[in-house]
N, C-alpha and C positions, 0 to 999 in steps of 0.2 A: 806885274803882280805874279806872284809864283803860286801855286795851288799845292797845297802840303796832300800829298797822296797820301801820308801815314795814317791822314783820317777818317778815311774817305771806308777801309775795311772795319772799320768799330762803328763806323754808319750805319752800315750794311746788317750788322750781325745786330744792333738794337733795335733797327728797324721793326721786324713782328711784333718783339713785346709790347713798343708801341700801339703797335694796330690793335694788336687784341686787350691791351687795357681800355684804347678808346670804344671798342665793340661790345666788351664784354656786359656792362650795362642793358643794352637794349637787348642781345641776344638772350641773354637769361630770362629778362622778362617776359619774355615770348616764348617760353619752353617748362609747362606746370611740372612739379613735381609728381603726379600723376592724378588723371581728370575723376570727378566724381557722374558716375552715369545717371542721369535724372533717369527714376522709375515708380511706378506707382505700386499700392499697396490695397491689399485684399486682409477683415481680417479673417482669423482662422478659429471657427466658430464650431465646435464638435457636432454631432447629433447624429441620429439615428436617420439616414438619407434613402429614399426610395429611386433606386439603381432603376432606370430603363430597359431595359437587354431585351434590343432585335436580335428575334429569330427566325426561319423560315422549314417549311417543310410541306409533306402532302397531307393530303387529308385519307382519313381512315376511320372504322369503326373499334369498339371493344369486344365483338361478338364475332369474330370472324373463325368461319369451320371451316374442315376441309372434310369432304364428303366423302363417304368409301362406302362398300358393300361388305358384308359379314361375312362371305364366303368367295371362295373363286370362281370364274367361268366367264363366259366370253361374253361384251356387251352388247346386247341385241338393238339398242336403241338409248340416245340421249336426245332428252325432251326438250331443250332448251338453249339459250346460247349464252356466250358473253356479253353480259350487258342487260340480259333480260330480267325484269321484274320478279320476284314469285313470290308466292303465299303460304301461308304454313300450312302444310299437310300437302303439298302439292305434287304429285311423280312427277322427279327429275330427269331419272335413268333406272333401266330394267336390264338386269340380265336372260341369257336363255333360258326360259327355265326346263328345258329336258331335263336336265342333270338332275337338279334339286328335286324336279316332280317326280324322278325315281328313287330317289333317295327318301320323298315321304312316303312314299308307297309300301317303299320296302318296311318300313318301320312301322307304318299301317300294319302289314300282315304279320310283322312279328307281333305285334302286340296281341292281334286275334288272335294267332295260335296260344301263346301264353295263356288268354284268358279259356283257352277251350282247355288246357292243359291243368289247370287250377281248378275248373271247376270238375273235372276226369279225379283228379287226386282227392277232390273232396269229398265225392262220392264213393271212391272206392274208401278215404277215413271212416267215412258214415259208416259203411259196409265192413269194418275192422277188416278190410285187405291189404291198404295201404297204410305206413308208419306215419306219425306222427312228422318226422323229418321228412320224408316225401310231399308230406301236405305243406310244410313249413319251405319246402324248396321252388316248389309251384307259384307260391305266394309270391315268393324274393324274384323267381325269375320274371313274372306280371309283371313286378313294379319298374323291375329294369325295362324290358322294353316299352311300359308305359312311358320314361323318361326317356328314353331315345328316340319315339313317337314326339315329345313334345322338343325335343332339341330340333329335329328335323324341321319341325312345322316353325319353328321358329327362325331358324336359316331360312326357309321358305321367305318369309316374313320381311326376312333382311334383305334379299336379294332385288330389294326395289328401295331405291335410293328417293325420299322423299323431305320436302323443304323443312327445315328444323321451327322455323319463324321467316315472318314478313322481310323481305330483303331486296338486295340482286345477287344476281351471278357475277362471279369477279373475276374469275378462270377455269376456262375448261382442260383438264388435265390428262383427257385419253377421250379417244374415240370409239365410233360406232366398231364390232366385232374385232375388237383387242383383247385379248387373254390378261384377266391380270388377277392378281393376288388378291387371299384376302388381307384389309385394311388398303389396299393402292387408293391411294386419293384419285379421284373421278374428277370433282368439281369444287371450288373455294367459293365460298359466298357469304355475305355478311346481313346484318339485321338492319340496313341502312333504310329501312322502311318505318322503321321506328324513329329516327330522324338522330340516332345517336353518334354522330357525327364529330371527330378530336382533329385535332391537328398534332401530328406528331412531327416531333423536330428533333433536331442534333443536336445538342451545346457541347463546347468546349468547358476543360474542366474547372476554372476562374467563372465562366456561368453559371453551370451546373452549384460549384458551390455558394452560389449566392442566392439561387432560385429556390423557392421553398413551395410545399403542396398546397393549395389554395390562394395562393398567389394570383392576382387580377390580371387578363392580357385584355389588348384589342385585336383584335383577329381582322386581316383584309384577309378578301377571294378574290381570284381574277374573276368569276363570273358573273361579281357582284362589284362591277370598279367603281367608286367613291362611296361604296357603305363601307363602314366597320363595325363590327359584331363583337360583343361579351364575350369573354370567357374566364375559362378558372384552369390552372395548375390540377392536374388530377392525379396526373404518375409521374414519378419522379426514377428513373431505374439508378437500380443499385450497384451497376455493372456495366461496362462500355459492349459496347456491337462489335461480334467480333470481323465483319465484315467492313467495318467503318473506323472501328476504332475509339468512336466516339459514344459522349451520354448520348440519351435521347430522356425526352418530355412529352404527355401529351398534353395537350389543354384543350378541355371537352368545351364547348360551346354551352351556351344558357341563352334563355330568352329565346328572341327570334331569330331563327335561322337562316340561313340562306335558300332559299326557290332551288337555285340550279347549284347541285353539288353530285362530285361523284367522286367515286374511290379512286386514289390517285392525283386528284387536283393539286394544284400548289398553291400553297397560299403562306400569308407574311402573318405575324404576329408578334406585339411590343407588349412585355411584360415588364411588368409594376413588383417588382421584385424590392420588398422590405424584410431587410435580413436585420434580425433583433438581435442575432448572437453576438453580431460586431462590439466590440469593446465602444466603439466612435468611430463615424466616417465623417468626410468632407466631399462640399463642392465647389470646387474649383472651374473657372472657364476652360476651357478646350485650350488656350493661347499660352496659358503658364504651364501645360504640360511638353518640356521638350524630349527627342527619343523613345516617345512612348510605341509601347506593341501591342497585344492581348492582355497584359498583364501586368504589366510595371514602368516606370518611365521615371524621367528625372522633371525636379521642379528647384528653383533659388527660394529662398526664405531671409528673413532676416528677427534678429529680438532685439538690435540696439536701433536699427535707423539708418545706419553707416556703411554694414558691411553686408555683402550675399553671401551665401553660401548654398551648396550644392548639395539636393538629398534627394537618395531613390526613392519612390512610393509604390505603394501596390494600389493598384487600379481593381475596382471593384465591382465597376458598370457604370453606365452613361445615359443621358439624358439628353432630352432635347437639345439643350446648348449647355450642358455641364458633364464634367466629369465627376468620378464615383473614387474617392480614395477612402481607402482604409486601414492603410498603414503606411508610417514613414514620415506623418507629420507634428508627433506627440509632443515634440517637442519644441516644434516650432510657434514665433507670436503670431508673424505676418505672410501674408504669403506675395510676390512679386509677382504681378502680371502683367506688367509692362516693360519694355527694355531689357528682357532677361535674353534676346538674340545675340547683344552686348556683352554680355556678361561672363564671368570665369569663377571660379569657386574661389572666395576673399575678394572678389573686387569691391571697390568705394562705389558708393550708390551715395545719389540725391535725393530726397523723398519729393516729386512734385509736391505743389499746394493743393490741390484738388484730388491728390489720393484716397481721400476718405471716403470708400466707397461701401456701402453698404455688404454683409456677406452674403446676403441674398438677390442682390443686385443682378443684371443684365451682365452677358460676357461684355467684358469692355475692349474696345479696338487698340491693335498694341500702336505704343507712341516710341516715334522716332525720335533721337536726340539728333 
């Protein structure tokens, strides 16, 4: 039998198409036109949301002085120390007084001569010896060193530095026989015996603008670990630290205080910050925000069912297990909080059967497809 080779290369060259007609069936089948990612749904409910924002700082009073003497000379004695108690009216610190006690002296005698000098002119009026304007000059010079008598006795007066109100001592700012100026601060002390006690803090400026004056917080202290204490928003500054950079807040304490506090403590405080001026915020779980910072971050949404899509938000403040949006979502129906790790801006979504979750609901745990 002979074997015709002529046919043996047209064999050869149909052979593939064979193969992939008999393949091409199941391959296809097995290769979706592209997968739809099952993910759940949140709806997107507007309202007016009470923002959380932890904050931290120390503790301080509203009354804080810084103590100086009214005139110069060198300090003979400070009564007191850092840290110590005082009472209002109390001597803190004395100067020498040589200086000043010659200084009222001197103005002492001026003033007795003047008066011996006025009543010398008056006499000699009485007596038409002296003018009219002599007697009128006698007058003017009394009253001048009367007033110079009493400036003296009044620096006198100054030169003992005594407690303004109930307080402590916060820092001592010169020592025993140091020459200083008048106004040098001597001593800083505050009224912290009146029990007026704030917690002043930082915010960044996405807090600051959400934070408003009378605004509720809970205040912890380390020297009070597992209580927390009232407060209220009291100052709000209008201007950043130029040291820092940053706002700052204080929030005075109400109610009952704390036992053991002092100037400089550090303590935490969560504020209940309800900003009325927002057009609408949302709360969203922590799990649907992705790329988020201090301020902004991205989230997927959807309005037909089918499709995601990718939108920035501005973050507004936070919450025990929610986030605080306030812009970015206005336009959205739904919002995705599950499977959005999957996700690309236009991808095919699945809506689970069990998406229907309430928008005040629990953060819910994201689901893997």
């Amino acid at each position: 039998m002979k074997t015709n080779f002529f046919h043996i290369p047209m064999l050869l060259l149909a052979l593939p198409v064979l193969i992939s007609a008999c393949g091409s069936g199941s391959a296809a089948s097995k290769i979706p036109a592209q997968a739809a990612i099952p993910v759940k749904l949140l709806p997107l409910n507007t309202g007016a949301a009470q923002a959380a924002i932890p904050v931290s700082g120390t503790f301080t009073t509203d009354d804080e002085v810084l103590l100086s003497f009214k005139t110069g000379g060198i300090i003979q004695r400070i009564l007191v120390k850092e840290g110590d108690a005082i009472r209002q009216g109390q001597t803190v610190a004395v100067l020498n007084p040589v200086e000043i006690d010659a200084q009222v002296q001197q103005a002492q005698l001026a003033f007795e001569k003047a008066q011996r000098d006025h009543q010398r002119a008056t006499n000699l009026y009485n007596d038409s010896v002296a003018t009219l304007e002599q007697l009128q000059n006698a007058r003017t010079a009394k009253e001048i060193a009367h007033q110079q008598l009493r400036t003296a006795q009044f620096n006198r007066n100054h030169s003992v530095i005594t407690a303004p109100r109930n307080g402590y001592v916060l820092r001592k700012l010169a020592a025993e026989g140091q020459l200083v100026q008048p106004g040098t601060p001597v001593l800083q002390t505050n009224g912290a015996g009146a029990g007026n006690w704030m917690l002043r803090a930082s915010v960044s400026n996405t807090e600051w603008a959400a934070i408003r004056l009378q605004d509720t917080a809970s205040v912890e202290v380390e020297s009070a670990p597992g209580r927390t204490f009232s407060g209220r928003v009291s100052r709000r500054s209008e201007g950043t630290d130029p040291a820092t950079g940053a706002f700052t807040i204080d929030i005075k304490l109400d109610g009952t205080k704390p036992a053991n506090i002092a100037y400089g403590l550090f303590g935490k405080a969560v504020i209940n910050s309800r900003n009325t001026s927002a057009a609408g915020t949302w709360r969203i779980p922590y799990d649907a925000l992705l790329d988020g910072d201090s301020g902004s971050g991205y989230v997927f949404v959807t309005n037909d069912g089918k499709t995601a899509r990718k939108v920035k938000v501005t973050v507004a403040g936070m919450e025990k297990d929610k986030v605080i949006i306030s812009q970015g979502l206005e336009d959205a129906g739904r919002l995705i909080i599950s499977g959005s790790a999957y996700l690309t801006d236009g991808s095919s979504i699945r809506v689970m059967p069990d998406s229907s979750i309430p928008s005040t609901g629990k953060q819910q745990a994201p689901l893997h497809p």
